[in-house]
C-alpha positions, 0 to 999 in steps of 0.5 A: 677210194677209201671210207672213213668212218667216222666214231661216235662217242657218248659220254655218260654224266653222272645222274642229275638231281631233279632240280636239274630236270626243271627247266626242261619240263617247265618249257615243255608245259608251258608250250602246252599250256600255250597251244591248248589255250591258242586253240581255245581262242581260235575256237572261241574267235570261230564262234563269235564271227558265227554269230557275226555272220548270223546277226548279219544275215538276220539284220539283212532279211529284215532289212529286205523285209522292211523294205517291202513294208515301206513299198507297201505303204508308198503305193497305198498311201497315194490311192488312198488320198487319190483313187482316181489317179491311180494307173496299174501301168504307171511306174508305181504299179509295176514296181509294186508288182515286182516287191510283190514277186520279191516279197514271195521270197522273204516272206511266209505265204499270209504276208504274200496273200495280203500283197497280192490283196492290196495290188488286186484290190488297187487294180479292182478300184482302178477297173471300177473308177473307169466304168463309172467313168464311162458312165457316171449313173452306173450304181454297180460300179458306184458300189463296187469302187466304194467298196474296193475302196473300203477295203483297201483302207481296211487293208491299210490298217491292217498293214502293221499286224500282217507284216508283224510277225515277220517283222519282230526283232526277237 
């Protein structure tokens, strides 16, 4: 079997003027100029879904937060116009309880101490409202149920500004 090779031949033209290269070099930048200002779209496109994803998550915690709040208000609310029908063991209690244990996780350690004072306070009133239950000339548990009492209200109006820092939209 026998190779052919095959001849390669270049023809030389005569040198171009300038105008001649024009086109060319007017592609070439203009391919540039397309890719360098896609990656400046794709960096500026990254950066605004960043602060998407940030705005997002910041409007998620204060979502949770909130609702911790709000919880806050509904148990307080009905032991204050009620002492007496408060129940630790009712559904209320133990889903205050568990707002409590959730607030741990969205709040700093102030918000968490001031839950854990309303629920100890509202089971403190409500272990007071059965001993003067039992014995309705106990005095002690008079006075110790009157203060429990004030200061869960105290409690109540310091509602806003223990959760404000936490709470501020800036």
């Amino acid at each position: 079997m026998a190779l052919t090779m095959f001849h390669l031949y270049v023809v030389l033209d005569q040198p171009k003027n300038w105008l001649e290269y024009a086109p060319p070099w007017i592609t070439a930048v203009a391919a540039l100029i397309t890719v360098v200002v896609a990656g400046w779209i794709a960096r500026n496109q990254r950066k605004l879904q960043m602060t998407l994803a940030e705005r997002l998550l910041k409007k998620d915690l204060f979502d949770r937060r909130f609702k911790v709040f709000t919880d806050a208000a509904e148990f307080m609310r009905p032991i204050l116009a009620s002492p007496s029908a408060f129940d630790p063991l009712s559904d209320e209690g133990r889903r205050f309880a568990e707002t409590v244990q959730s607030a741990e996780m969205v709040f700093g350690p102030e918000v968490f101490e001031y839950l854990n004072d309303v629920n100890k306070t509202a089971i403190g009133l409500w272990a007071s409202h059965q001993k003067m239950a039992k014995d309705r000339g106990d005095n002690d548990a008079i006075t110790e149920n009157a203060d429990r009492f004030q200061h869960l209200s105290d409690l109540w109006q310091k509602r806003s500004e223990a959760f404000r820092r936490d709470l501020s939209l800036g």
